[in-house]
N, CA, C and O atoms as a Maestro MAE file, in Angstrom:
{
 s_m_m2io_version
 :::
 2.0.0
}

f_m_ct {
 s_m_title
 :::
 protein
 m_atom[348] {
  # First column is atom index #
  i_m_mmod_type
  r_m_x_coord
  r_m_y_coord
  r_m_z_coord
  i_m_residue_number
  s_m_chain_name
  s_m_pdb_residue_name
  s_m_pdb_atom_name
  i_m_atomic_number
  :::
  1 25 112.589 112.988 88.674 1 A "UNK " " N  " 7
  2 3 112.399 112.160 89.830 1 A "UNK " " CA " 6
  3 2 111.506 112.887 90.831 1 A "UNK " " C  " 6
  4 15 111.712 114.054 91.163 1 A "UNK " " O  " 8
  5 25 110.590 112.202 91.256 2 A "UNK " " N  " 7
  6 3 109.668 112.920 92.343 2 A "UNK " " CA " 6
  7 2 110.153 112.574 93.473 2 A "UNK " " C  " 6
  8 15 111.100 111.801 93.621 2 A "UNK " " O  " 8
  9 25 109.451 113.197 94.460 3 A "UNK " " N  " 7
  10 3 109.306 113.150 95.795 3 A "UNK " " CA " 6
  11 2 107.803 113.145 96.409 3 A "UNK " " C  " 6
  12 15 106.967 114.047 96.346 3 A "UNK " " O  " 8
  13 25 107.708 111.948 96.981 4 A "UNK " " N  " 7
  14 3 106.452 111.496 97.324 4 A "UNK " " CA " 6
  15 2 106.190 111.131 98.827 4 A "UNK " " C  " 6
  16 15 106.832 110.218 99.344 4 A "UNK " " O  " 8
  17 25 105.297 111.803 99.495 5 A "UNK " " N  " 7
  18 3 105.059 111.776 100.994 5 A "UNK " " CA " 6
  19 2 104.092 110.820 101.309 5 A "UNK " " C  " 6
  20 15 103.202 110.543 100.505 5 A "UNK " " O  " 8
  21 25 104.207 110.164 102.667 6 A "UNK " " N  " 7
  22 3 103.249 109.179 102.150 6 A "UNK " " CA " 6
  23 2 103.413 108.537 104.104 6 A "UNK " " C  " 6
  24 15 104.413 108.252 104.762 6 A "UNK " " O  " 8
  25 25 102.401 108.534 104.347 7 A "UNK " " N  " 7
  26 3 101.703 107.833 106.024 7 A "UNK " " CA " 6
  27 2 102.671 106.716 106.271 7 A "UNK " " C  " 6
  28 15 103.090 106.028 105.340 7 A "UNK " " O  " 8
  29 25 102.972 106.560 107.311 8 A "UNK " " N  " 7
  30 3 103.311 105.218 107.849 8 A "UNK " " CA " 6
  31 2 102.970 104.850 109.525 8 A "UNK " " C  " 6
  32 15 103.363 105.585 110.431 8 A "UNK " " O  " 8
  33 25 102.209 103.647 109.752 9 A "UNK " " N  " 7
  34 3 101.370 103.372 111.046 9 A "UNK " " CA " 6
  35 2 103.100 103.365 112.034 9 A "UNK " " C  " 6
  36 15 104.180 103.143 111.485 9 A "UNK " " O  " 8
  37 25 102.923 103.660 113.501 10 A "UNK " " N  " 7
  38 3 103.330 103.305 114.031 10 A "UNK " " CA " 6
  39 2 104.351 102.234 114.365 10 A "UNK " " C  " 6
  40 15 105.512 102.455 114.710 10 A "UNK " " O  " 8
  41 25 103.785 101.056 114.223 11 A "UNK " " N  " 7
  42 3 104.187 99.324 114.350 11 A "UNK " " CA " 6
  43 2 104.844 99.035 113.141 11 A "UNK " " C  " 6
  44 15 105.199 97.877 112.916 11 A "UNK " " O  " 8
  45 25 105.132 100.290 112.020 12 A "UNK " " N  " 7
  46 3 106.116 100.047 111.059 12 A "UNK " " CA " 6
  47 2 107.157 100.876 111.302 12 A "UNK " " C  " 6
  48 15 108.269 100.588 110.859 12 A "UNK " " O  " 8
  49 25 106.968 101.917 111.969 13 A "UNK " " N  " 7
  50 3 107.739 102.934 112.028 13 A "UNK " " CA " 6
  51 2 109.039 102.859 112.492 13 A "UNK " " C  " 6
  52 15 109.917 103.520 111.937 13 A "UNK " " O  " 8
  53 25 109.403 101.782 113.908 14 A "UNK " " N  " 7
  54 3 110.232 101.741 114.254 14 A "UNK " " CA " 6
  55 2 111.272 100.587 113.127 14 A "UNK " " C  " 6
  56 15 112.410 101.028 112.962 14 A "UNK " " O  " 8
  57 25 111.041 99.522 112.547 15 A "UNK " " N  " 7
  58 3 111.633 99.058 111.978 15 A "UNK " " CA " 6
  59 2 112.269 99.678 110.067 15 A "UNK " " C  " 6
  60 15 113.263 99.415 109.390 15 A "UNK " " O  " 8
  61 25 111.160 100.473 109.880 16 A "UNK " " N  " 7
  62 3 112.127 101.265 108.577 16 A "UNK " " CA " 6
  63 2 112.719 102.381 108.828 16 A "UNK " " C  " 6
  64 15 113.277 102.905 107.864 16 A "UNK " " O  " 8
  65 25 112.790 103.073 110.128 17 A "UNK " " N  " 7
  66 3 113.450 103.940 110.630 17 A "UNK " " CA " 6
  67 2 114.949 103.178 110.865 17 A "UNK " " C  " 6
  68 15 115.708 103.874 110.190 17 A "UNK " " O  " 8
  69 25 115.660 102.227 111.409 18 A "UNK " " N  " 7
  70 3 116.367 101.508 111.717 18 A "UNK " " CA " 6
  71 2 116.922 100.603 110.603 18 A "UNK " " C  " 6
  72 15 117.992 100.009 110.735 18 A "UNK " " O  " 8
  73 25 116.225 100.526 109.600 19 A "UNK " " N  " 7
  74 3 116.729 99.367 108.249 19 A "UNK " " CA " 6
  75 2 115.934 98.717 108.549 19 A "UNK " " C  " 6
  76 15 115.099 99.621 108.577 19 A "UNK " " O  " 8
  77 25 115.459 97.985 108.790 20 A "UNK " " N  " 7
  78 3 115.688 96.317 109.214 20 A "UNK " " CA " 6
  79 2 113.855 96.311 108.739 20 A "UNK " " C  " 6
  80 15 113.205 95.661 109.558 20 A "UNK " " O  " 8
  81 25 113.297 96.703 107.994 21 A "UNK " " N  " 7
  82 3 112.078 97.035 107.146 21 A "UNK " " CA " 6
  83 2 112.781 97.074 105.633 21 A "UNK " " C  " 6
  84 15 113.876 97.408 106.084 21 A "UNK " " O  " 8
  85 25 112.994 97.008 104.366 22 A "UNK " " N  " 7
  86 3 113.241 97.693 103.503 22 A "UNK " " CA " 6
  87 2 112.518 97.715 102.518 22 A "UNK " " C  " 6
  88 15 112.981 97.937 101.399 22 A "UNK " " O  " 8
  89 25 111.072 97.460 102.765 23 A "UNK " " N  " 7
  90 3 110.071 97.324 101.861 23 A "UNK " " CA " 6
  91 2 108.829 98.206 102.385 23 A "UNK " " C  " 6
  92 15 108.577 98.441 103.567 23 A "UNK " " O  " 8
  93 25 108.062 98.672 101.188 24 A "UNK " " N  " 7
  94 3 106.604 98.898 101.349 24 A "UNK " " CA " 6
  95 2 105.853 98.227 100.241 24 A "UNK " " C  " 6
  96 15 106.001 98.091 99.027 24 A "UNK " " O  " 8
  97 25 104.918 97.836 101.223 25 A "UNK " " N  " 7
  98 3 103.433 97.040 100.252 25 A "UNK " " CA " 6
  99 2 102.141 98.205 100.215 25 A "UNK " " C  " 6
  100 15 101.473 98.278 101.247 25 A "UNK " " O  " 8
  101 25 101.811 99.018 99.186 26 A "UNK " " N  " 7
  102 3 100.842 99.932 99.292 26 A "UNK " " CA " 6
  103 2 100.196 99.812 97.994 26 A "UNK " " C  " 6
  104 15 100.904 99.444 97.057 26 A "UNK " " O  " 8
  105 25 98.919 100.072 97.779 27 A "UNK " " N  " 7
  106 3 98.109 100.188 96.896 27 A "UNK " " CA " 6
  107 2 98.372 100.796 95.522 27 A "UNK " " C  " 6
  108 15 98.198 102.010 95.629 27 A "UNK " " O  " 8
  109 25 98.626 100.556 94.607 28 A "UNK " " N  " 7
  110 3 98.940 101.008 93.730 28 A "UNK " " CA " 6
  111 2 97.950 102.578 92.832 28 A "UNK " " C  " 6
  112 15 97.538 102.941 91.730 28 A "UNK " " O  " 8
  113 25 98.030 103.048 94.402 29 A "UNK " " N  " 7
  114 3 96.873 104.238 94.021 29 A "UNK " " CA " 6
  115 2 97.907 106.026 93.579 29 A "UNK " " C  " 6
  116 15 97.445 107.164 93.506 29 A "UNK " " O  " 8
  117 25 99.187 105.596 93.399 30 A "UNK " " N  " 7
  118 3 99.810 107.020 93.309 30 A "UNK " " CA " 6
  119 2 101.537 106.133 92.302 30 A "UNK " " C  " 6
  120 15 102.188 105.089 92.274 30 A "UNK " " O  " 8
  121 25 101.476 107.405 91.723 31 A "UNK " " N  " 7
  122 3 102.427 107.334 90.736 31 A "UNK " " CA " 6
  123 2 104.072 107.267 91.610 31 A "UNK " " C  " 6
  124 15 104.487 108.210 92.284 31 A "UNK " " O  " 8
  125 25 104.891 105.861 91.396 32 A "UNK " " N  " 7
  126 3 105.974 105.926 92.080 32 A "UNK " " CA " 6
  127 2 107.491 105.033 90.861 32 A "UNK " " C  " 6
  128 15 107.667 104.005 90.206 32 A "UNK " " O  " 8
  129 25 107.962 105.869 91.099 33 A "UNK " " N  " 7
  130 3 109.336 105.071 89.793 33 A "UNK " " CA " 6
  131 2 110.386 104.845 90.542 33 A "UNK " " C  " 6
  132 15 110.533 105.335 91.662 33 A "UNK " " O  " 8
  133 25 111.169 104.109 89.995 34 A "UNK " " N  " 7
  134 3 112.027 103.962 90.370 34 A "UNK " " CA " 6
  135 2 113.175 105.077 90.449 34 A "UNK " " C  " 6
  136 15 113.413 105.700 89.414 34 A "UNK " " O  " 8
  137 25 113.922 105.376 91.637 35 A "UNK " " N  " 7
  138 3 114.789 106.819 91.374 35 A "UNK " " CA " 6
  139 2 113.886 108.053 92.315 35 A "UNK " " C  " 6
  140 15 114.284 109.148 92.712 35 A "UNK " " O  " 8
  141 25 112.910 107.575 92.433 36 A "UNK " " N  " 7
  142 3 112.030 108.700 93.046 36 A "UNK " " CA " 6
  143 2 112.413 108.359 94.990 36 A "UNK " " C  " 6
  144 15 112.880 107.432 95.652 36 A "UNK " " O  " 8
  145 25 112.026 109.341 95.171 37 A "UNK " " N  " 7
  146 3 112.029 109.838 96.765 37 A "UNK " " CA " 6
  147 2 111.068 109.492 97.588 37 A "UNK " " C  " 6
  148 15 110.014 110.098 97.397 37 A "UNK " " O  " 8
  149 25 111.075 108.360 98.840 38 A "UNK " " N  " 7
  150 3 109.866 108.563 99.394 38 A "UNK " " CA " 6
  151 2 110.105 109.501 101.140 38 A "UNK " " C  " 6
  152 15 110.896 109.281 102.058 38 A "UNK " " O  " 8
  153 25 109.207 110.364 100.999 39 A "UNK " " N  " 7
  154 3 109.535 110.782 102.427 39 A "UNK " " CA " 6
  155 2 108.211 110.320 103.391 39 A "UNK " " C  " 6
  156 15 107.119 110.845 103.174 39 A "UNK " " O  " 8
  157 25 108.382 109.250 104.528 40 A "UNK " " N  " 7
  158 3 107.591 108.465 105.386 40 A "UNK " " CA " 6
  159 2 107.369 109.252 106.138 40 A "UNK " " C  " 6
  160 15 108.183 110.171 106.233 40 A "UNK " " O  " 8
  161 25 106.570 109.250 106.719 41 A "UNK " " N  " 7
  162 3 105.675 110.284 107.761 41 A "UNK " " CA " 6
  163 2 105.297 109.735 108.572 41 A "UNK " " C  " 6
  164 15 104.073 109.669 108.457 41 A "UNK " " O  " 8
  165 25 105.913 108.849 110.097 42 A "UNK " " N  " 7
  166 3 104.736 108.493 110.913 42 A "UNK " " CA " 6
  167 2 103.884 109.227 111.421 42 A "UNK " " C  " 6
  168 15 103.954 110.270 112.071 42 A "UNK " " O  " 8
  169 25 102.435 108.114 110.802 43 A "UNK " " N  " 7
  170 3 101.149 108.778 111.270 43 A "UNK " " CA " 6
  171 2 100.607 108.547 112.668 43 A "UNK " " C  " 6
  172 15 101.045 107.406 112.819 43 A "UNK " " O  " 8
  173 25 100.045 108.782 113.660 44 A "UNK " " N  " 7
  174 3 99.201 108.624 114.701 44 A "UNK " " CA " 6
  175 2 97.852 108.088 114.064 44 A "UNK " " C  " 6
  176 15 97.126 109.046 113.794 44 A "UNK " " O  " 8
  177 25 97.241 106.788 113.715 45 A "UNK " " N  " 7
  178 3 95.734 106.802 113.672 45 A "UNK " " CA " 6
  179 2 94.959 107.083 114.800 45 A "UNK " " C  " 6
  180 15 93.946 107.584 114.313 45 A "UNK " " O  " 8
  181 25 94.831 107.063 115.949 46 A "UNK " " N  " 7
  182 3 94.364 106.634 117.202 46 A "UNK " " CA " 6
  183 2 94.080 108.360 117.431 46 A "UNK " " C  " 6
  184 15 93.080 108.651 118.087 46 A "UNK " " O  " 8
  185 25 94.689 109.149 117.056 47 A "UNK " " N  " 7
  186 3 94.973 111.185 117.412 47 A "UNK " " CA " 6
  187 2 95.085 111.898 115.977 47 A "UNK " " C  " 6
  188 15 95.011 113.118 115.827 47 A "UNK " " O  " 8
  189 25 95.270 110.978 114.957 48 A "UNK " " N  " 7
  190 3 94.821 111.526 113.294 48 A "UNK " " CA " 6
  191 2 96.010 112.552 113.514 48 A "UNK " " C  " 6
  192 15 95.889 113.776 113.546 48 A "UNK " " O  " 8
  193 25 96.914 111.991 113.626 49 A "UNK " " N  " 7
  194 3 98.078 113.411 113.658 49 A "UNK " " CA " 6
  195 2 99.306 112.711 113.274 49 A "UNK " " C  " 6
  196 15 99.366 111.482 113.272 49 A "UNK " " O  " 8
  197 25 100.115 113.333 113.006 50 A "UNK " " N  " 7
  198 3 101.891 112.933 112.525 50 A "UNK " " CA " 6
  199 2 102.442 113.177 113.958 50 A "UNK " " C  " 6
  200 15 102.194 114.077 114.761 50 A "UNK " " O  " 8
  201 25 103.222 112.157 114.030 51 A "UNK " " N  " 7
  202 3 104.091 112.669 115.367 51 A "UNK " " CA " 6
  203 2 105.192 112.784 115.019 51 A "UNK " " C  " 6
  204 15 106.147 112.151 115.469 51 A "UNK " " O  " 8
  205 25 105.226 113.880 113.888 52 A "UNK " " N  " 7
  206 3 106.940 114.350 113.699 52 A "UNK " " CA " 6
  207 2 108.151 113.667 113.327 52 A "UNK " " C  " 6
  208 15 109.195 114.301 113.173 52 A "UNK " " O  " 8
  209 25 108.082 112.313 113.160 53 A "UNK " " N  " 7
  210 3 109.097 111.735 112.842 53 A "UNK " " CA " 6
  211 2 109.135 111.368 110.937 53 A "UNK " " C  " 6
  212 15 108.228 110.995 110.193 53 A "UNK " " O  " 8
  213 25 110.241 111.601 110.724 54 A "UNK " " N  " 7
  214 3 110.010 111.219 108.574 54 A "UNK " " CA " 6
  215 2 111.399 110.833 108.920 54 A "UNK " " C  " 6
  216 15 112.222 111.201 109.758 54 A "UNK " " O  " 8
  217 25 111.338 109.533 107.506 55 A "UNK " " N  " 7
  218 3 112.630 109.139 107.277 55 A "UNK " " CA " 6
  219 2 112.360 109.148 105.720 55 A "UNK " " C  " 6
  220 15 111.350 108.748 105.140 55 A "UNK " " O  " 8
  221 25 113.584 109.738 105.148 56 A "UNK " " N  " 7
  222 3 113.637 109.406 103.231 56 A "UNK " " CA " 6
  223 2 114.268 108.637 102.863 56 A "UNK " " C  " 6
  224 15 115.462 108.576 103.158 56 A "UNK " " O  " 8
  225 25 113.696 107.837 102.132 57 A "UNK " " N  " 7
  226 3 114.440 106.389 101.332 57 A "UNK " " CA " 6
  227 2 114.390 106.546 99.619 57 A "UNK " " C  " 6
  228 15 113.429 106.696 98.864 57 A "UNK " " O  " 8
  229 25 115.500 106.468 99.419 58 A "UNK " " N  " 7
  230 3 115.384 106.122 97.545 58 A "UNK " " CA " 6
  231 2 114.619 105.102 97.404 58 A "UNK " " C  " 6
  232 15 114.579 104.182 98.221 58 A "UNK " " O  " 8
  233 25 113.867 105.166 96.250 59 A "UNK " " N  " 7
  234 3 113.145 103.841 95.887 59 A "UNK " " CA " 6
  235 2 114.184 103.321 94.796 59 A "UNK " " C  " 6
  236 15 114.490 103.959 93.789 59 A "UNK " " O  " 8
  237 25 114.619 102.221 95.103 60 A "UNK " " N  " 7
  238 3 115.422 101.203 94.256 60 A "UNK " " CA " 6
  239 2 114.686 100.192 92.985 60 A "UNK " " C  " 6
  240 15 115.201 99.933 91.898 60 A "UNK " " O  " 8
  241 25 113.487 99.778 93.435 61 A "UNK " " N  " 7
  242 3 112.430 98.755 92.209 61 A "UNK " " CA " 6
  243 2 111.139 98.876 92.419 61 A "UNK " " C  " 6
  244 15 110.780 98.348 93.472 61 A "UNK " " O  " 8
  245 25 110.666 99.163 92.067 62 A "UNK " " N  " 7
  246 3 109.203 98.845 91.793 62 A "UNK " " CA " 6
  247 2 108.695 97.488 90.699 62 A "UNK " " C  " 6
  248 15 108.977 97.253 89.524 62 A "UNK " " O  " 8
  249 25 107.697 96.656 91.862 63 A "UNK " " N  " 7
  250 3 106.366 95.534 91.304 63 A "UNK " " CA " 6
  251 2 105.695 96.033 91.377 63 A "UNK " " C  " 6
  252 15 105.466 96.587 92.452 63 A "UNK " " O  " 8
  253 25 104.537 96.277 89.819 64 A "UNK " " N  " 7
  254 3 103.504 96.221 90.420 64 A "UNK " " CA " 6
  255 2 102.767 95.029 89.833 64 A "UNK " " C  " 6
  256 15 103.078 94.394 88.826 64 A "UNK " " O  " 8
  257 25 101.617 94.818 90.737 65 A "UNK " " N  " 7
  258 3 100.822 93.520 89.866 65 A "UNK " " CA " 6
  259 2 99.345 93.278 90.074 65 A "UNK " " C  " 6
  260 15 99.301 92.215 90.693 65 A "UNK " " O  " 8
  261 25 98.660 93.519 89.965 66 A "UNK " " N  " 7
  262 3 96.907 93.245 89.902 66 A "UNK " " CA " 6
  263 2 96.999 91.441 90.643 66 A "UNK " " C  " 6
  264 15 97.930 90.636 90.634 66 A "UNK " " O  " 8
  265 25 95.845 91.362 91.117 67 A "UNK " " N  " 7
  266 3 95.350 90.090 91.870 67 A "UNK " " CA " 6
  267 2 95.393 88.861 90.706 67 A "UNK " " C  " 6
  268 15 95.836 87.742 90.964 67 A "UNK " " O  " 8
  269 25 94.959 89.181 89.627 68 A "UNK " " N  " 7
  270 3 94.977 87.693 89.265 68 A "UNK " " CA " 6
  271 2 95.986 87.547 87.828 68 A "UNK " " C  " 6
  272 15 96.087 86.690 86.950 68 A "UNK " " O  " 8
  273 25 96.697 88.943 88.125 69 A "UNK " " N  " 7
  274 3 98.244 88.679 87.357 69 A "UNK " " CA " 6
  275 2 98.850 87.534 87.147 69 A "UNK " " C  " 6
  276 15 99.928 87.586 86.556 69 A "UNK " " O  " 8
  277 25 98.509 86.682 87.420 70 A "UNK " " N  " 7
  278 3 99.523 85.172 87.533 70 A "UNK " " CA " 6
  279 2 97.921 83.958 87.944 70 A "UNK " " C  " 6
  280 15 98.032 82.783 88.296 70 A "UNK " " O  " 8
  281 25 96.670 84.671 87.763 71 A "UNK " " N  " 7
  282 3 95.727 83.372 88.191 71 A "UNK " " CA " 6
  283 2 95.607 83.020 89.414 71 A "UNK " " C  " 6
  284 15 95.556 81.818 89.673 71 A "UNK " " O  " 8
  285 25 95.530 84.026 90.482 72 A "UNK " " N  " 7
  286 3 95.926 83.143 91.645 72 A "UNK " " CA " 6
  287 2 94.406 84.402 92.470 72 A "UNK " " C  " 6
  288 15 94.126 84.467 93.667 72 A "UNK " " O  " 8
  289 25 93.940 84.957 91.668 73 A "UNK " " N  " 7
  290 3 92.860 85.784 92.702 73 A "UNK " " CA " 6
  291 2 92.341 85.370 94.150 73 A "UNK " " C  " 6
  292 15 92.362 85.903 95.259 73 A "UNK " " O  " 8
  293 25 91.685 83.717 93.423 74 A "UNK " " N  " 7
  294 3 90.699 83.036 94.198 74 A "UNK " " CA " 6
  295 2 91.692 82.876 96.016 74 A "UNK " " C  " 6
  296 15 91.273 82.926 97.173 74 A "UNK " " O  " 8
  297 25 93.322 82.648 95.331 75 A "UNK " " N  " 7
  298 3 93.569 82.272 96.393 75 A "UNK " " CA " 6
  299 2 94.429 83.405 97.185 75 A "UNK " " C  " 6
  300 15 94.369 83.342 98.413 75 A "UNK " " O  " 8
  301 25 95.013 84.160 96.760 76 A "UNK " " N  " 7
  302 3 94.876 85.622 97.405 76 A "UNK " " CA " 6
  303 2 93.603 86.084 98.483 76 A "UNK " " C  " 6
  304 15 93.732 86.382 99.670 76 A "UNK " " O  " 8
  305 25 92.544 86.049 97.806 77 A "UNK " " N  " 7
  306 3 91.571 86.651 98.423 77 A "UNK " " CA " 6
  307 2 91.402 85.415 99.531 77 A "UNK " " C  " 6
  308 15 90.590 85.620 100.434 77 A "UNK " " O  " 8
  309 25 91.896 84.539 99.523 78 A "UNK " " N  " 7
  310 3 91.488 83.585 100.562 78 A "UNK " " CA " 6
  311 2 92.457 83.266 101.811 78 A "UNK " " C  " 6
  312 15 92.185 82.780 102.909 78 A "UNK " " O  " 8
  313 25 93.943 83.802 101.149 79 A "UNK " " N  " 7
  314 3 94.780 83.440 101.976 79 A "UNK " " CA " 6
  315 2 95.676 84.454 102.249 79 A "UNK " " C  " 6
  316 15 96.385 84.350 103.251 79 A "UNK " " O  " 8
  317 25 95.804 85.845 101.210 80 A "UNK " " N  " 7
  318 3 96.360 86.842 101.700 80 A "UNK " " CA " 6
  319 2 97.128 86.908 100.901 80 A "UNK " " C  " 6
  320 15 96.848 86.378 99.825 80 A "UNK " " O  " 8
  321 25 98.577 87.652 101.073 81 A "UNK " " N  " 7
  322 3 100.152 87.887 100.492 81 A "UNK " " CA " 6
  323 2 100.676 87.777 101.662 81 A "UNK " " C  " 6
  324 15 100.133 87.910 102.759 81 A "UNK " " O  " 8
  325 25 102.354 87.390 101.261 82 A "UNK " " N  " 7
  326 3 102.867 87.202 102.357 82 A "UNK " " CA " 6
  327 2 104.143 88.441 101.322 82 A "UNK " " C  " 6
  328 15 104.011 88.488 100.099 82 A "UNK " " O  " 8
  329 25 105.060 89.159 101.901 83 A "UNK " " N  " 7
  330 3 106.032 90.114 101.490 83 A "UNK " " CA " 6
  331 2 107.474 89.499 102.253 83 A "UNK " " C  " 6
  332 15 107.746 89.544 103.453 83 A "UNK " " O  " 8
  333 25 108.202 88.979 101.251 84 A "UNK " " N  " 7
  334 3 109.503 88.659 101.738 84 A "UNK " " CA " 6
  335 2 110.758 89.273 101.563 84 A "UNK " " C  " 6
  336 15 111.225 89.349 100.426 84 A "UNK " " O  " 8
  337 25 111.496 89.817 102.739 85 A "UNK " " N  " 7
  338 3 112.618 90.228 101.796 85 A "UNK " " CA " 6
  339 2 113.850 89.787 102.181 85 A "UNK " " C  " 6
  340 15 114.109 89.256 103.261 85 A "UNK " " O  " 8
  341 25 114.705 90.039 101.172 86 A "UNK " " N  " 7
  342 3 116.040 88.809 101.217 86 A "UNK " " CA " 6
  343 2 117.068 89.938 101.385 86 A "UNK " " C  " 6
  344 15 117.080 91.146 101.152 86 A "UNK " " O  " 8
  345 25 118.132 88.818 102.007 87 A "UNK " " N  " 7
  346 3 119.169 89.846 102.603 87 A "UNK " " CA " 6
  347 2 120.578 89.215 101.802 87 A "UNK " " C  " 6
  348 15 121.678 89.738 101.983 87 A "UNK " " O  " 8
  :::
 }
 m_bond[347] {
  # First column is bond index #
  i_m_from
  i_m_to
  i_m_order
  :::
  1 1 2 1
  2 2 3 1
  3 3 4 2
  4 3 5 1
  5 5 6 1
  6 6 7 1
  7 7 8 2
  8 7 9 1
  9 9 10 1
  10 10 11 1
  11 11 12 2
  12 11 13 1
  13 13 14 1
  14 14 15 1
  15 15 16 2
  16 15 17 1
  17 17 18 1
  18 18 19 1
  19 19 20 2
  20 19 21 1
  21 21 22 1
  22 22 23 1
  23 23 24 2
  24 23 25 1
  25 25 26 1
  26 26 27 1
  27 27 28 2
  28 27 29 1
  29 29 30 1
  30 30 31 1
  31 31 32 2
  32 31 33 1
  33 33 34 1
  34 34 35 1
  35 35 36 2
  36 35 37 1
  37 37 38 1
  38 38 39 1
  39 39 40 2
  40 39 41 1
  41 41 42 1
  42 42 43 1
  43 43 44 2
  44 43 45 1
  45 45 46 1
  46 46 47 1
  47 47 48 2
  48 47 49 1
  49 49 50 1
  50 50 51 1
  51 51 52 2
  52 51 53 1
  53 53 54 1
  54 54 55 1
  55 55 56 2
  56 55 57 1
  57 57 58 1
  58 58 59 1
  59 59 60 2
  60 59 61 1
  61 61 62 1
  62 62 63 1
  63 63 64 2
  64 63 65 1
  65 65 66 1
  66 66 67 1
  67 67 68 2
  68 67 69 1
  69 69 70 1
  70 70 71 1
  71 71 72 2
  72 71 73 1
  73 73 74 1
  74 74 75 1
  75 75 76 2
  76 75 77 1
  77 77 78 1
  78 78 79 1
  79 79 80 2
  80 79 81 1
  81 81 82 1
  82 82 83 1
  83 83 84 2
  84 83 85 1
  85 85 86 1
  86 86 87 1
  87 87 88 2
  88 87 89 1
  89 89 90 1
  90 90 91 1
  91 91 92 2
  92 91 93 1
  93 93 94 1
  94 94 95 1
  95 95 96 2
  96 95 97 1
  97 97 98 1
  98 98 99 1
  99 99 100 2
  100 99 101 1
  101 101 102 1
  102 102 103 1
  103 103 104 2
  104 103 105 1
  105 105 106 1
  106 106 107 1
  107 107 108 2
  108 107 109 1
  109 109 110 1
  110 110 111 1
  111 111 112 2
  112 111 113 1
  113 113 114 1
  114 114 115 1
  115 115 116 2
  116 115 117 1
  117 117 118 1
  118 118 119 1
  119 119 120 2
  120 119 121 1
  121 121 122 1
  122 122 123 1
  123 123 124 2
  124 123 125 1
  125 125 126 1
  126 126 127 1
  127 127 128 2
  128 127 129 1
  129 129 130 1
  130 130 131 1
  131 131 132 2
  132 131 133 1
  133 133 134 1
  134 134 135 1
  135 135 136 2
  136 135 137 1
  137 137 138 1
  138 138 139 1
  139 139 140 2
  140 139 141 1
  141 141 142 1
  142 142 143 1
  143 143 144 2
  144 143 145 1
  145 145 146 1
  146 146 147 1
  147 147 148 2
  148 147 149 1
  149 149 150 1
  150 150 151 1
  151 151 152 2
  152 151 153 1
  153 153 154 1
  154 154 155 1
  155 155 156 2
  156 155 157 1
  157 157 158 1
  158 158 159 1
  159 159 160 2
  160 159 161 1
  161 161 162 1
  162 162 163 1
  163 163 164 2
  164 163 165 1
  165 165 166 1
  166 166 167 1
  167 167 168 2
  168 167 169 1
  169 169 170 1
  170 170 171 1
  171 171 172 2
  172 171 173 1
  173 173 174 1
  174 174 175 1
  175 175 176 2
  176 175 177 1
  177 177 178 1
  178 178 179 1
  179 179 180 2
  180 179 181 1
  181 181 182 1
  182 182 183 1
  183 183 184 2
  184 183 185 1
  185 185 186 1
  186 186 187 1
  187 187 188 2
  188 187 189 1
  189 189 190 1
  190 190 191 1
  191 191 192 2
  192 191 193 1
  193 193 194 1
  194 194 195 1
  195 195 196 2
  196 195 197 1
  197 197 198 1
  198 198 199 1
  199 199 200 2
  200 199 201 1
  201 201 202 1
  202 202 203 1
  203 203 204 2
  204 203 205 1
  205 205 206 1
  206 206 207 1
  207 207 208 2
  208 207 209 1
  209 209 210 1
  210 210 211 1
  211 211 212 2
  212 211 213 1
  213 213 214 1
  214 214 215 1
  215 215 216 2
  216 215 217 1
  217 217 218 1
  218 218 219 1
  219 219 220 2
  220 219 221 1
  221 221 222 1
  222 222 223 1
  223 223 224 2
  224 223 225 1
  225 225 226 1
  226 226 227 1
  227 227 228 2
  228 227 229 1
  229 229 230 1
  230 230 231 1
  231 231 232 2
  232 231 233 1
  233 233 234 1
  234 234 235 1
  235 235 236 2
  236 235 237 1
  237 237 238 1
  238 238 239 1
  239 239 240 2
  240 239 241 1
  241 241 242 1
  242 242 243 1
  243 243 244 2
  244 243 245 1
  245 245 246 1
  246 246 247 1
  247 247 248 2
  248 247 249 1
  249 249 250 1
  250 250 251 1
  251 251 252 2
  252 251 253 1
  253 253 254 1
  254 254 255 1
  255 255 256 2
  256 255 257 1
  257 257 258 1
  258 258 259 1
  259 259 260 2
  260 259 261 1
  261 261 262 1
  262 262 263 1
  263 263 264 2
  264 263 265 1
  265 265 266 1
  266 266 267 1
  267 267 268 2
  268 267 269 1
  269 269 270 1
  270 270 271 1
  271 271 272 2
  272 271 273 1
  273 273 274 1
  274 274 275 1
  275 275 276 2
  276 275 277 1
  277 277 278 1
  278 278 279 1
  279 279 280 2
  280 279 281 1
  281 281 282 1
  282 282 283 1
  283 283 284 2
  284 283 285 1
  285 285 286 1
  286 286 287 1
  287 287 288 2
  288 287 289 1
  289 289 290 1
  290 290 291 1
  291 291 292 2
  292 291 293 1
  293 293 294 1
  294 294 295 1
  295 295 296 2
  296 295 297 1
  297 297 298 1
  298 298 299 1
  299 299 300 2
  300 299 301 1
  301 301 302 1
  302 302 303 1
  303 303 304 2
  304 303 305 1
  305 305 306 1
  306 306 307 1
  307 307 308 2
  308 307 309 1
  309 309 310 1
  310 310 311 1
  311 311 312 2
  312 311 313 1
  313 313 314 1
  314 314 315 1
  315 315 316 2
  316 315 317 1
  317 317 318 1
  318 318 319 1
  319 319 320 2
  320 319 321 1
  321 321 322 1
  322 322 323 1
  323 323 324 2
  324 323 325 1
  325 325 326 1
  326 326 327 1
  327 327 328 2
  328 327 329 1
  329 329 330 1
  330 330 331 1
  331 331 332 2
  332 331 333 1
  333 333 334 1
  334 334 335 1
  335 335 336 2
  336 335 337 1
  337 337 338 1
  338 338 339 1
  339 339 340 2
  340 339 341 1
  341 341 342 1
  342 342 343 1
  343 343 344 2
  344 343 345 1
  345 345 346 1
  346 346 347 1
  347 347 348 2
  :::
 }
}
């Protein structure tokens, strides 16, 4: 199981610090499993600096899925993702 460090903006920071976040949507640019460790780092963009705060969360599931996984590119790229999570 790894442990994986990884940026988080501000305007997310306060809500996965608290619960009430329990998701990340990130690029599928780094190796993450299920069982693995993430340790969040809020970042400062605005001063390119960490302001000291990390919270660690188990990762429970991983999706991953490419844009036109299901045929839907055209309308992704037109209308976005929306990330829901259920309680």
């Amino acid at each position: 199981m790894a442990i994986i460090k990884k940026k988080v903006w501000p305007e997310f920071w306060e809500n996965l610090s608290t619960g009430k976040k329990k998701f990340e949507l990130r690029v599928n640019d780094f190796d993450v499993n299920e069982g693995d460790t993430l340790i969040l780092e809020e970042w400062n963009p605005g001063t390119k600096e960490y302001t000291g705060r990390k919270i660690e969360k188990k990762v429970g599931y991983v999706l991953r899925f490419k844009l036109d996984d299901f045929g839907q590119k055209k309308d992704i790229e037109e209308k976005g993702l929306v990330v829901i999570q259920m309680e």
